[in-house]
N, C-alpha and C positions, 0 to 999 in steps of 0.2 A: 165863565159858567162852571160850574163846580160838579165835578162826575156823581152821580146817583148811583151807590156802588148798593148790589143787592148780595154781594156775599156768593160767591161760586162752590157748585157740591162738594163736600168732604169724598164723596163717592161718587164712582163713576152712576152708580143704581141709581143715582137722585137727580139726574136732569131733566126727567119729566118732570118731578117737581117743581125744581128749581123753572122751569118754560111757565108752569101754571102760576108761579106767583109771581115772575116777571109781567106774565099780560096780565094781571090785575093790577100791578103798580106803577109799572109805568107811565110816564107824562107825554110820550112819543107814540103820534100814531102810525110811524112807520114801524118803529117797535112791536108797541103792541101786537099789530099785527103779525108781522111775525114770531113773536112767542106763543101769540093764540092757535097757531096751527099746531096741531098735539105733535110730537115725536114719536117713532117706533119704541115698543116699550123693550126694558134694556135685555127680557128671554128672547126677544125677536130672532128667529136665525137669519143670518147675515143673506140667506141665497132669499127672503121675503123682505129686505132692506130696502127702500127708494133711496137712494144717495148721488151726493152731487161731487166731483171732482172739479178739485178750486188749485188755481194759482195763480199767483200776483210777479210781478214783478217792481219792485223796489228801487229808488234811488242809494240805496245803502243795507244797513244788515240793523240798525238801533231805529228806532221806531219813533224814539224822541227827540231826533237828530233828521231822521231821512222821510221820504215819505212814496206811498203806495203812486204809479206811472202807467201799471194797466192792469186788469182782471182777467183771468177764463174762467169759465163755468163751462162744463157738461154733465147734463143728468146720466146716471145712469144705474143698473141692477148687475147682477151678477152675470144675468145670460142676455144684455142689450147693453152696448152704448147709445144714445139718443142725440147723434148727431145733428138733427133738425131742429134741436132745442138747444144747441152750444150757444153761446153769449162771449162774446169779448168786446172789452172796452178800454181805452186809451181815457186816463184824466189827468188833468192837469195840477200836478203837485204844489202844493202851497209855498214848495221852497227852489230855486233854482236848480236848474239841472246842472249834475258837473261831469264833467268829459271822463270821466272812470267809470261812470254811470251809465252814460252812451254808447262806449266801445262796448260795454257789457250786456246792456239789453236791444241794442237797435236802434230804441227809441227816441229820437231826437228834437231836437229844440221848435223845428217844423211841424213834429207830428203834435205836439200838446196845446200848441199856440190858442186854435180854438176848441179844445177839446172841453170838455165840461168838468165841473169840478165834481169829485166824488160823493159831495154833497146829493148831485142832482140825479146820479145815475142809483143813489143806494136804494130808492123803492124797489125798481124793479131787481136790483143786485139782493134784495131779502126775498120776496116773491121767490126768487127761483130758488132760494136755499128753503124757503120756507118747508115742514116737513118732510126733507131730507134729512139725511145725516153726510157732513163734508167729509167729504176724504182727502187728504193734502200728502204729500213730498216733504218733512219736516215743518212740524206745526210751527214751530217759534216766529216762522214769517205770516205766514197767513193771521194766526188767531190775533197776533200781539198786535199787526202794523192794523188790523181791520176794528180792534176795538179802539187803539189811539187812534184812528182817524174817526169813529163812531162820536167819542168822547169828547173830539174837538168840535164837533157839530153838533151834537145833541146834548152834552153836556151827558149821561148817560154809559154805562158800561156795555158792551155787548161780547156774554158770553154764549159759548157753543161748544155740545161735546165733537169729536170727528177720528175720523181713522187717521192713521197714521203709517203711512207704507213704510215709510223709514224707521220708526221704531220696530215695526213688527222683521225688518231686516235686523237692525241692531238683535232683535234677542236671539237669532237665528247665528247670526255671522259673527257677533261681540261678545255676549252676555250666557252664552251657550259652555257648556262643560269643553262641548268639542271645540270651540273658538278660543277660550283661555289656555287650552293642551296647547294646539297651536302656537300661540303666541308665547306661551313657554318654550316649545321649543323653537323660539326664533325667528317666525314667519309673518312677515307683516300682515295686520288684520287685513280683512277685505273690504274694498270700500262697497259701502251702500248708497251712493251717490244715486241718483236716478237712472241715469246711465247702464251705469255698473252692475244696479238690479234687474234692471229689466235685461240685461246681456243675460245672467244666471238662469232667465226662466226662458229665455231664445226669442223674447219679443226684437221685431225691427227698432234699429238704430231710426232715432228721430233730430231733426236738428233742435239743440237746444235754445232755452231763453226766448220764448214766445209763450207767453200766459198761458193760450190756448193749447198750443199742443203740448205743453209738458201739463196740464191739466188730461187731456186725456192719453198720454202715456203713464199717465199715475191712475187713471180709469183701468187700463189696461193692465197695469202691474199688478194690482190689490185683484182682479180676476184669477190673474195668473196665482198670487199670492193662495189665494183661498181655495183654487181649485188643486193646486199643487202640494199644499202642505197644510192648510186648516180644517178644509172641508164645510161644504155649506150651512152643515145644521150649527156649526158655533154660533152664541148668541153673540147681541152687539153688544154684550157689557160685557165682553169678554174683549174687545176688541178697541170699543172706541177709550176714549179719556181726556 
């Protein structure tokens, strides 16, 4: 089946667009559906944002190689985490598990056996993204491994705009006048690991590599983030991408 690619915004300002012309054309009515829910428009300030904290965890880091093992989602705003609505789920990846993969996530060869293919859990896995905006811990895992897995099921692209904790550290701690001084004179960057970030703004250590809770320890960081250094009224198109 051959992907239905509709072209992703030049601009971050055009993904409500890009949502309205998705649920007009696509062939999926798990799609459609979720692009018919409108998105927050991109002046929206961030502290009037419904958004969701997403993390997966992976059998590897290439998407066309490795494949998605389990999901977290929690809703949440700026002044609520919505703990009664967190989701996690364990699926079973279309390629075998390999033991580099297991010491790393937990999750083992027992837990997936009957677990459900990702196929079956993505209605409800768009439902709760639906008019949200995601917020992730380095996008390149989430958006990439979720539309290759969209793509092999629906034939179908599934893009999303979403926040990005760890970008918004990079331009703080990397990309920052005061971060290249630094590292001119010799000081190794700092990492923005999840970890590493959430230490900076004094949130509790969490144990990592469980979907769920590093989903909402990145719930927790991008609060910290916004209340500590952005401030509420930034819009989301200053933020997401």
């Amino acid at each position: 089946m051959s992907s239905l690619h509709r072209g992703r915004p030049e601009t971050t300002h055009q993904w409500p667009d890009y949502f309205r012309r998705r649920a007009e054309n696509t062939r999926s009515d798990v799609l459609r559906a979720y692009y018919a829910t409108p998105l927050p428009a991109p002046e929206t300030p961030i502290a009037e944002a419904p958004m969701v904290a997403m993390d997966m965890e992976t059998t590897g880091l290439d998407p066309d190689q490795h494949a998605i093992v389990s999901i977290g989602l929690v809703p949440f705003t700026l002044d609520r985490i919505r703990l009664a609505e967190r989701r996690h789920w364990v699926v079973h990846p279309p390629r075998a598990l390999e033991d580099l993969s297991v010491t790393f996530h937990h999750i083992t060869h027992s837990d997936i056996e009957n677990a459900p293919d990702l196929g079956e859990i993505l209605p409800e896995l768009l439902a709760t993204m639906a008019g949200r905006v995601p917020v992730v811990h380095y996008h390149r895992i989430e958006r990439r491994f979720l539309n290759a897995a969209v793509v092999a099921r629906l034939g179908e692209d599934l893009f999303f705009p979403l926040i990005d904790t760890m970008v918004l550290e990079a331009k703080r701690h990397r990309l920052s006048w005061r971060a290249r001084l630094r590292q001119r004179l010799g000081h190794d960057p700092l990492s923005i690991r999840l970890g590493d970030s959430r230490e900076r703004y004094h949130l509790p250590a969490y144990q990592a590599h469980s979907a769920l809770v590093d989903a909402i320890a990145t719930a927790e960081l991008l609060q910290a983030q916004i209340r500590h250094r952005l401030g509420p009224e930034t819009p989301l198109g200053e933020l997401w991408c």
